[in-house]
N, C-alpha and C positions, 0 to 999 in steps of 0.2 A: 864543762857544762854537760857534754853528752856523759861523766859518768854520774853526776844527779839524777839523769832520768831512768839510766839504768836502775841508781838505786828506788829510785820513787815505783820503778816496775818492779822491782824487787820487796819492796814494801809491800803492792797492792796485790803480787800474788802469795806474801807470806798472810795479808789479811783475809784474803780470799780462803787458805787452808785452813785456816783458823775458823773461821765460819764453817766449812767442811767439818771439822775436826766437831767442833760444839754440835751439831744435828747430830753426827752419828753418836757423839757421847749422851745426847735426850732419848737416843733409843734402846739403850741400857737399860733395863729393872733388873733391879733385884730385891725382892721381897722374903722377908723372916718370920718366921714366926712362934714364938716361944710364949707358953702359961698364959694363956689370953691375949697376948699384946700379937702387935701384926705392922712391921713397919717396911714400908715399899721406896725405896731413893732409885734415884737415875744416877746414871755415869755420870754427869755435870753437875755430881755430888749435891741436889735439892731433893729433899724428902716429898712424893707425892702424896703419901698419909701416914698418919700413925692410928690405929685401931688400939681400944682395951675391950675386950669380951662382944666385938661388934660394929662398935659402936666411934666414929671418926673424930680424933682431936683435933680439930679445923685450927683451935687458936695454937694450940703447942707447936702443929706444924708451922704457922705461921709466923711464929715467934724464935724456933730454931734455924730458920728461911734466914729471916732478917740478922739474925746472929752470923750467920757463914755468910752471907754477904757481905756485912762488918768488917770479920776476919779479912776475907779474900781482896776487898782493898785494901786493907791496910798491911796484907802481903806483897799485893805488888807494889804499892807506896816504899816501902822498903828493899826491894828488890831493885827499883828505880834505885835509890840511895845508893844502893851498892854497885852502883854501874850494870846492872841487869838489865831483862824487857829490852823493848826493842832497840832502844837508842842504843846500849850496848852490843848487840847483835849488828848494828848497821854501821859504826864502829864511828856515833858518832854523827849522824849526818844532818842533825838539828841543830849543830853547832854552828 
């Protein structure tokens, strides 16, 4: 019984880094910019804008957003399948 809580503390401070981990990755930019276009993303890999001559593609970004979001569940979806994520790291302890 006491090693459940172990792990459940082991859980909430691997959640806790994790939330760590995502703030310091939103404070990544990195911005390009080539022949008019101009495009700025964060480390937690979301595009802040895309520019052509100026001028901000509000829907494009918004459209590429919900694309990598798509992706990225259906990454860990898969990842889960393959014995990955965290039930694998905890070796198991939702069984």
């Amino acid at each position: 019984m006491f090693d459940k809580f172990k792990q459940l503390g082991e859980l909430n401070k691997m959640r806790q880094q994790a939330q760590s981990l995502q703030k310091e990755l939103e404070k990544i930019i990195e911005t390009v910019e080539k022949n008019g276009l101009s495009v700025s993303v964060t480390g937690d890999q979301k595009i802040r804008y895309i520019k052509k001559d100026g001028e901000e593609m509000k829907e494009l970004v918004e459209l590429i957003n919900e694309a990598m979001k798509k992706v990225q569940k259906e990454a860990a979806k898969k990842m889960m399948e393959m014995g990955g994520g965290l039930s694998g790291l905890l070796g198991g302890m939702g069984k």
